[in-house]
N, C-alpha and C positions, 0 to 999 in steps of 0.2 A: 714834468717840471724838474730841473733840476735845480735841489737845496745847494745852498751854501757855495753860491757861482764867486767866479771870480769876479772882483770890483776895481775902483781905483778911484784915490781920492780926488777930489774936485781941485786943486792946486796943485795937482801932482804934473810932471812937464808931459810932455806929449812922447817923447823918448821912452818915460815909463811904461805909459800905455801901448805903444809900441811893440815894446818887449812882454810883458804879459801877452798880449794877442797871438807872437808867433812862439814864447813858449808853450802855449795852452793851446794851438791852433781854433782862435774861436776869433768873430770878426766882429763883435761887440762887447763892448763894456759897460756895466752900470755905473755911475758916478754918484759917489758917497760923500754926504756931508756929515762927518760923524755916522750917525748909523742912517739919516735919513737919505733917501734919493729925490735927488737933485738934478738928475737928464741921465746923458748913454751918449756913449762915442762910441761910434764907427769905422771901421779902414775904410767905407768911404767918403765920412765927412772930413780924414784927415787928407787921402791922397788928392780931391779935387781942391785941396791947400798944398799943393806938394813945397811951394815956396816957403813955406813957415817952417822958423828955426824950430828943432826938436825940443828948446828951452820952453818954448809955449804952455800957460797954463791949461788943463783938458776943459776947464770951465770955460774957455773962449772960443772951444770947437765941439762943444756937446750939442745933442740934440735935445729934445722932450719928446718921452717915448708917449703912446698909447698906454693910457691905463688899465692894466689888468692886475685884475685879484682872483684871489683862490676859487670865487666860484662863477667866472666868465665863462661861457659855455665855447662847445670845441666851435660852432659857427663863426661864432663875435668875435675871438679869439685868432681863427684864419682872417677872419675879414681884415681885424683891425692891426692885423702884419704885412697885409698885401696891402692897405692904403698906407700905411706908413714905410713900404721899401724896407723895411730891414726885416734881419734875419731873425732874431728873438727882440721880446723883450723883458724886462723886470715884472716881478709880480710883488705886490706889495699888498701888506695887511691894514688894519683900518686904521693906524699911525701914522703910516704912511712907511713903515718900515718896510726893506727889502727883505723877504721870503723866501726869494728863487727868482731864477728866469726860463721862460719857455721859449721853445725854440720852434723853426718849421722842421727841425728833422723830427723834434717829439711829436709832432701831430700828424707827418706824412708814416711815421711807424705804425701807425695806426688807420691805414687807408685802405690795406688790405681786406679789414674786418668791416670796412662801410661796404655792401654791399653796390648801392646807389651811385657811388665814386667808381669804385675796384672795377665793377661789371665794362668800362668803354672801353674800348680798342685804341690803342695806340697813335693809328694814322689819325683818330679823332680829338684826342688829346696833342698830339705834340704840335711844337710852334717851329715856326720854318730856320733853318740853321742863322741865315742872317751875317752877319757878320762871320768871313773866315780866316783865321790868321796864318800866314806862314811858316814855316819852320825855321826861314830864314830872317821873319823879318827882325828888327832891335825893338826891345821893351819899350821903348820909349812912345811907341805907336800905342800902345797898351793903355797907356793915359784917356786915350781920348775915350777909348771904350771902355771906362770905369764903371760907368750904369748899367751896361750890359753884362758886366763883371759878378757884378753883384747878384744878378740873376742867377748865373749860371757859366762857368766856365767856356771859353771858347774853344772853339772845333781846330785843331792846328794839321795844317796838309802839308803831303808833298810838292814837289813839282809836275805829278803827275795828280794832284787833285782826293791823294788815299789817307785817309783819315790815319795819323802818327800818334796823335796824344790829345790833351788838351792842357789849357792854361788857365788857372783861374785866381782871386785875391790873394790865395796863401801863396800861390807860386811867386807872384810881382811882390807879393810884402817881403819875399826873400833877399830881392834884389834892390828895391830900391829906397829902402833910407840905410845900406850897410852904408860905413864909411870908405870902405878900398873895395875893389874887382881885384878880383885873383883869378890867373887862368891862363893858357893861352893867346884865348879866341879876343878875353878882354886887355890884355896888353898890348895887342894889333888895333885897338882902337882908342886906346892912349888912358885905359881905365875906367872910363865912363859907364856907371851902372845901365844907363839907359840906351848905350847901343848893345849889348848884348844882345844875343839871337834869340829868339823865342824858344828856340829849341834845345836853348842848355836849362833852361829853365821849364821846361813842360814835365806833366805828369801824364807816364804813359805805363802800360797801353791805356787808350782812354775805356771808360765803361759804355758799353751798348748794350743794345737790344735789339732784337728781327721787328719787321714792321707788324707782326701775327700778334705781338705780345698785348698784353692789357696793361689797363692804368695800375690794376694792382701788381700785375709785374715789375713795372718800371718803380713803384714804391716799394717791392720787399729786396731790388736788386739795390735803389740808393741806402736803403735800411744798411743791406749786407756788406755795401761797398764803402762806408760813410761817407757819402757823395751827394750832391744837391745836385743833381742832373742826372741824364743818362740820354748818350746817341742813339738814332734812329739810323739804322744801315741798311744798305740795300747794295750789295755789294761789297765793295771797298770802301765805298766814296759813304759823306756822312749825309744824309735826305732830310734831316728833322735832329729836334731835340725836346725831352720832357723833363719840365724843371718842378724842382717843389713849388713853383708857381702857377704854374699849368694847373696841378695835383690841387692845391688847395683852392685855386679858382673853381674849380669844380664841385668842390665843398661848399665853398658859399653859395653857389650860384646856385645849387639844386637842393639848399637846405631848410628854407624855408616852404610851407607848401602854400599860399598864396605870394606872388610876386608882383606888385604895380610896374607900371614901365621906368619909375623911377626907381622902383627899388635895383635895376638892374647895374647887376656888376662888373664892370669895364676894367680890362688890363690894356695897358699901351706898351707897347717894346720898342725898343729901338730910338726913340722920338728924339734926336738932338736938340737941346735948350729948353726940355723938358720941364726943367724949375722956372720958364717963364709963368706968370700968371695970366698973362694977356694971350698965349699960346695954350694957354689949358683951358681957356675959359672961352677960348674960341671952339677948341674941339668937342669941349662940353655941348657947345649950343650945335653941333652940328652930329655929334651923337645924339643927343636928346630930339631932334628933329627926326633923325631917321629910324629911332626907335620907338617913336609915337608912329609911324606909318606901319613899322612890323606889328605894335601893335594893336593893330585893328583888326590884323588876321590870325595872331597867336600870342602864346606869351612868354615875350623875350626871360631869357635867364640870363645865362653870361654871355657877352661880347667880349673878344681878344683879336686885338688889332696890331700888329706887326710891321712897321715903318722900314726900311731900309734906302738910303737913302744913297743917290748916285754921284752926287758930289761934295765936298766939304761943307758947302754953304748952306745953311741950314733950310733956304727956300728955292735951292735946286730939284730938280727931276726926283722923283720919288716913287717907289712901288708898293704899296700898302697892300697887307692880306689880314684878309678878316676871318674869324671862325664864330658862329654865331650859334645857341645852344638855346632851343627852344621849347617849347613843353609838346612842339610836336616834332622835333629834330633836332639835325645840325646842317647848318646851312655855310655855304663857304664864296667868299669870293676873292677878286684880287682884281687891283686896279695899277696902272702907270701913267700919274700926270706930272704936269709942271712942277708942282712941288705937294706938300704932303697933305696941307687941306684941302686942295681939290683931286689927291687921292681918296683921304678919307670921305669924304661926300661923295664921291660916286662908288664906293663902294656900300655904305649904307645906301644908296640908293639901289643900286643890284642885289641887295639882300631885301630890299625891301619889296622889289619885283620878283626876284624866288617864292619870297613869302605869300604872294599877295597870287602869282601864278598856281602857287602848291595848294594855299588855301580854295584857289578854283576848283583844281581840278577833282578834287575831296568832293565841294560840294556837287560836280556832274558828278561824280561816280556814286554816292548816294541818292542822286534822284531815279539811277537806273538809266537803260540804252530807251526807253521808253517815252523820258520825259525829259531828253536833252534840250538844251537851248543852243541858240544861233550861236555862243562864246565857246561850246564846244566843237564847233566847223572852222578850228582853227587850221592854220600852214601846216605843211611838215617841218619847217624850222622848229613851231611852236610846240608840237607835238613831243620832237627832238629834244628840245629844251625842258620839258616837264619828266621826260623820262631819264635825262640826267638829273635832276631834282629829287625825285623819287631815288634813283640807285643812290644817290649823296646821304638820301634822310633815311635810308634804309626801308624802305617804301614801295619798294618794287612791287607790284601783280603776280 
């Protein structure tokens, strides 16, 4: 935790709070009323208002954070920063007074020393790159991918595809509420914060990791880099990315030691119009569907679902990848349909056929070559299929 964070009054403009954020490089703020807290503004509840005058009071663009006090444990704590999106929140005493604020770098500094966490391998934690920005392209594309921002800075390539830098909230809060461009590149475009090139504005080189590394690697490397991510390379080119998201999903997911199917913890990336309620509540019911069939044969922990989407409209083409963390593996899939919920549904149902295949074949191999049944006189597809299963859940013979 850190004491005595930085605040900002509840009537204070939005300009002030602005400036506090990229004096202080931090991407939230508590809002004080007098000494009490009152909610928390974010760089991202301000830029998805990019249209509001900087005279604005913060009290008409604050959030209400997750309550946490001095003795929330480290689980509840991840949990209830991953269901609220942001990056810290306030801790307050039994007044309701501000304390401090904890953050996801205070808790992923300490992932190394979880055994439980630190122990998985990379390719198993990280989330697929997803969204890649250019080096060429103008900030103003940067907008659209503000949710994505907030996760985790984006991957910025060349022309040839080789990972140059990345760009993340502090980089864009640089550029777009200054009053003038100065520069070259931006006098060729008549000034304009938002055509700038991503690439005079990126932080490079970006930070990586080899795909060999561990979770606790990629935690004492954002430790050491103050970074909420870190690239997965294989080559030149960038293959994955692991975010303090990734990291503490894996905290909650595996921290309690009975888990119900409802207690199961879901991250969604990418999801365009994600703040709908009628789109969450629909994916809700069709997670909840596919994880009442995983579990019959095991018991789910974390699911993380990865949307990317093929064209602007939010019910266009879409290819959804799942990573599913079970108390007997990790199970993976990835689907391409029409649009994102009929990806998501056939992906939980291909985890649910992994699931439900794996758990077979567990139980032929415990009955012995003795006392096989007819469901083991499967194909060679089927055969194929269970022994990628196996190498995926680390289960190999």
């Amino acid at each position: 935790m850190t004491p005595r964070p930085i605040t900002v009054a509840h009537d204070a403009p939005l300009s002030k709070a602005l400036g506090l954020m990229r004096s202080h490089g931090v991407h939230e703020l508590p809002v004080l009323h007098r000494k009490r807290l009152t909610g928390m503004i974010t760089f991202e509840s301000i830029a998805r208002r990019a249209n509001l005058s900087l005279s604005t009071k913060v009290t008409h663009v604050m959030l209400l954070p997750p309550v946490v006090t001095p003795t929330t444990t480290y689980a509840e704590l991840a949990e209830q920063l991953l269901a609220a999106g942001i990056r810290a929140a306030p801790v307050v005493d039994k007044r309701g007074e501000l304390v401090g604020v904890v953050s996801r770098s205070d808790l992923v500094r300490v992932v190394p020393g979880l055994p439980s966490v630190a122990r998985h391998k990379v390719e198993e934690v990280q989330s697929p790159v997803g969204v890649v920005v250019k080096e060429t392209d103008p900030c103003g594309s940067l907008l659209n991918q503000i949710r994505l921002l907030e996760e985790h800075p984006l991957a910025v390539v060349d022309r040839r595809g080789k990972l140059v830098g990345a760009v993340g909230v502090a980089d864009l809060g640089r550029v777009l509420w200054r009053p003038v461009s100065a520069g070259k590149r931006d006098a060729n475009r008549g000034g304009s914060a938002l055509e700038v090139e991503v690439g005079t504005i990126m932080h490079n080189p970006a930070v990586t990791i080899p795909l060999t590394a561990t979770a606790g690697d990629a935690a004492a490397r954002m430790t050491s880099e103050k970074v909420s991510s870190v690239f997965v390379l294989v080559g030149e080119k960038p293959v994955g990315v692991v975010s303090q998201t990734d990291l503490l999903g894996l905290a909650v997911g595996g921290s309690p030691a009975e888990r119900s199917v409802g207690d199961v913890y879901v991250q969604v990336h990418g999801l365009r119009g994600s703040g709908d309620p009628a789109i969450l509540a629909e994916i809700d019911r069709v997670v909840a569907k596919g994880l009442h069939h995983v579990g019959r044969h095991t018991r789910p922990i974390l699911l993380s679902l990865h949307v990317s989407p093929h064209a602007t409209h939010r019910s266009g083409d879409a290819t959804v990848q799942a990573r599913l963390h079970t108390d007997r593996g990790i199970f993976y899939a990835s689907q391409t349909s029409w649009n994102f919920f009929a990806g998501v549904t056939d992906v939980m149902e291909e985890l649910a056929e992994q699931v439900r295949r794996f758990a077979e074949e567990n139980r032929t191999r415990r009955r012995g070559p003795g006392r096989r049944l007819a469901t083991d006189e499967s194909s060679t597809d089927d055969r194929e299929l269970e022994r990628k299963i196996r190498a995926a859940t680390g289960d190999e013979e």
